[in-house]
C-alpha positions in Angstrom: 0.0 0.0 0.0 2.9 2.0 0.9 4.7 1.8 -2.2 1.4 2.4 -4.1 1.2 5.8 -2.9 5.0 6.6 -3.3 4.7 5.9 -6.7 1.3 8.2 -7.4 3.1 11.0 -5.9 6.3 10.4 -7.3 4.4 10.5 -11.1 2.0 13.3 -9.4 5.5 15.6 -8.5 7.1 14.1 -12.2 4.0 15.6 -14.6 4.4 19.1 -11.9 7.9 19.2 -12.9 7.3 18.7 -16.3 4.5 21.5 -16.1 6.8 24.2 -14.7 9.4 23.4 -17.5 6.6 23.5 -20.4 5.6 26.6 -18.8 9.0 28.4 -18.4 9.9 27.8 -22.1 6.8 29.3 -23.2 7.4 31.9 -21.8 11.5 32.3 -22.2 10.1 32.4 -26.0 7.5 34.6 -25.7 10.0 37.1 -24.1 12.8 36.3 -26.3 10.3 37.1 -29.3 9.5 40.7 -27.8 13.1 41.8 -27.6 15.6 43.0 -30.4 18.3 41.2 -31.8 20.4 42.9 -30.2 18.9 42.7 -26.4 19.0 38.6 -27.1 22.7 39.2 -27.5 23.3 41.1 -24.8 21.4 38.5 -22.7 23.6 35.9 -24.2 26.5 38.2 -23.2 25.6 38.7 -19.6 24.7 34.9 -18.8 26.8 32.4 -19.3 29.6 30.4 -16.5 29.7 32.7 -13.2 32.0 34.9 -13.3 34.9 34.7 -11.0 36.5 37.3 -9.5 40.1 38.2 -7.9 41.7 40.4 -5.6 42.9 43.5 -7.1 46.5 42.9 -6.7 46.3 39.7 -8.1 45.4 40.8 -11.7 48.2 42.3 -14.0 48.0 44.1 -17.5 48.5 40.5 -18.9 45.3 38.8 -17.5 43.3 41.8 -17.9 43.8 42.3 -21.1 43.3 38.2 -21.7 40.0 38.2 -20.1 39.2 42.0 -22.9 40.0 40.3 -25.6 38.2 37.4 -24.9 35.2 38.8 -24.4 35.6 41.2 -27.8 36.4 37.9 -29.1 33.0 36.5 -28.2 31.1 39.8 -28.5 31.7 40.4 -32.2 30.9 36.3 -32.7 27.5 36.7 -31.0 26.7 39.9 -32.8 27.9 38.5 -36.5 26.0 35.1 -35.6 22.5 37.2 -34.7 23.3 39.1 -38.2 24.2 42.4 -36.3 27.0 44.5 -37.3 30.2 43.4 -34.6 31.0 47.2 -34.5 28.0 48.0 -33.1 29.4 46.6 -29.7 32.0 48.6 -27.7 34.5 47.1 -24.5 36.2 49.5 -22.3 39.3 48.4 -20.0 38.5 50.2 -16.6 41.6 51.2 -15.1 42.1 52.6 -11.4 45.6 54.5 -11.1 46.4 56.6 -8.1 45.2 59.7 -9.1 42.5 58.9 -11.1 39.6 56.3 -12.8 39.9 55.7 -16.3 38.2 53.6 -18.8 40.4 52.9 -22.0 38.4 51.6 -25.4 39.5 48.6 -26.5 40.4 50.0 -30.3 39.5 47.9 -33.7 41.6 44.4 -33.6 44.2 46.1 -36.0 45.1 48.6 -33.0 45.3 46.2 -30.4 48.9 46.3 -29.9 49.7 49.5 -29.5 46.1 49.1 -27.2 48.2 46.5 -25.3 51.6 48.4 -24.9 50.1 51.5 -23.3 47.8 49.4 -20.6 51.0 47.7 -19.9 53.1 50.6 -19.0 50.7 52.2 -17.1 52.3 52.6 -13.3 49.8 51.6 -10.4 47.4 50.6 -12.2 44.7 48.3 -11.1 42.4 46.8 -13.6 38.8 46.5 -11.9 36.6 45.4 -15.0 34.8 46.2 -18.1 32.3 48.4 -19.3 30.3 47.5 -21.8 28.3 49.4 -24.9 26.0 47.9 -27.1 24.2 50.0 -30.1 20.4 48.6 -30.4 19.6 49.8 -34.0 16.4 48.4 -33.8 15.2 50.4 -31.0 15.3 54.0 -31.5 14.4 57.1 -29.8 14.0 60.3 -32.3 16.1 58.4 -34.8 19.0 58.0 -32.4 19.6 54.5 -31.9 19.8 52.9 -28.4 23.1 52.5 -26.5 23.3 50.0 -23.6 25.6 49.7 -20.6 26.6 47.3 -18.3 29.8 46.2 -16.2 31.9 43.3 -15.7 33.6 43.5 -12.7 37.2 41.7 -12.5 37.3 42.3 -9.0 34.9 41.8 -5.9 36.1 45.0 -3.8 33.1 47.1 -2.7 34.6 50.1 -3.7 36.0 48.8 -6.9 32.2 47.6 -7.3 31.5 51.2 -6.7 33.8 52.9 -8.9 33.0 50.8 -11.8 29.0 51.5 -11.3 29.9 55.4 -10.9 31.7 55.0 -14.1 28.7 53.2 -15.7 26.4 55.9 -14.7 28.9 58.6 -15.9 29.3 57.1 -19.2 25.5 57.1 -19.5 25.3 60.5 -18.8 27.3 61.3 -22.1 30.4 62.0 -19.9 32.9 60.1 -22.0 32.5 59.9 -25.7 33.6 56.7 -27.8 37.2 57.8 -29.4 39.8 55.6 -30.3 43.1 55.4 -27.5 
């Protein structure tokens, strides 16, 4: 009799399970077929493997600019894939020296090295993450296309996680413009 029942509600909690799934994907593609091409991307950009994160002092120019060009790697893959133009996505290096917070455009591929050779050389630097801009050419506002902005932190320090929000905000604000390092 015992058994009897375990099984019911095993099969009862089995088709619930299966429910919640059908459910979910429904709506996953009901959502994925309100948003742009572009906003699909930059979900597939943002999810992925949890990102892990160091201490400050244990990331060099070398690692930090492994983990950039990885990512523009990926980026401009995702955007060609979804038929989007790879340009259209921007990466910035941000960069805490002594004095000051930076963030430093990662340039076309072709200008990578000389990219590469200034981060290196910068003294006391300390690379906390990257910030992010995506044009969304679909979505418009008075014929101005839509530019998105997110972070990728490198480190877990609060204040790093700060900084690199501040900077977000700033470069939202229109108070760096894209030009080329």
């Amino acid at each position: 009799m015992l058994s009897i029942e375990g099984e019911k509600m095993a099969a009862l909690s089995t088709k619930t399970s299966e429910g919640r799934k059908a459910r979910a994907s429904k709506g996953r593609t009901a959502m994925e077929d309100s948003i742009s091409t572009a906003a699909r991307v930059r979900r597939q950009l943002k999810a992925g493997r949890p990102r892990t994160t160091q201490p400050v002092r244990d990331l060099n120019s070398f690692k930090a600019m492994g983990i950039l060009l990885g990512q523009a790697d990926r980026a401009r893959e995702l955007m060609h894939n979804a038929g989007l133009d790879p340009s259209d996505v921007y990466l910035g290096l941000i960069i805490r020296t002594p004095n000051d917070l930076l963030c430093k455009w990662l340039p076309a591929p072709e200008g990578a090295e000389t990219f590469f050779t200034a981060i290196s050389g910068m003294a006391g630097a300390e690379f906390l993450g990257i910030l992010w801009q995506q044009t969304d050419r679909e979505i418009q506002s008075n014929g101005v296309p839509l530019s998105n902005y997110w972070v990728t932190p490198f480190v877990a320090e609060p204040e790093a996680q700060q900084q690199m929000l501040a900077l977000r905000d700033f470069v939202t604000a229109g108070g760096i413009r894209m030009q080329a390092n």
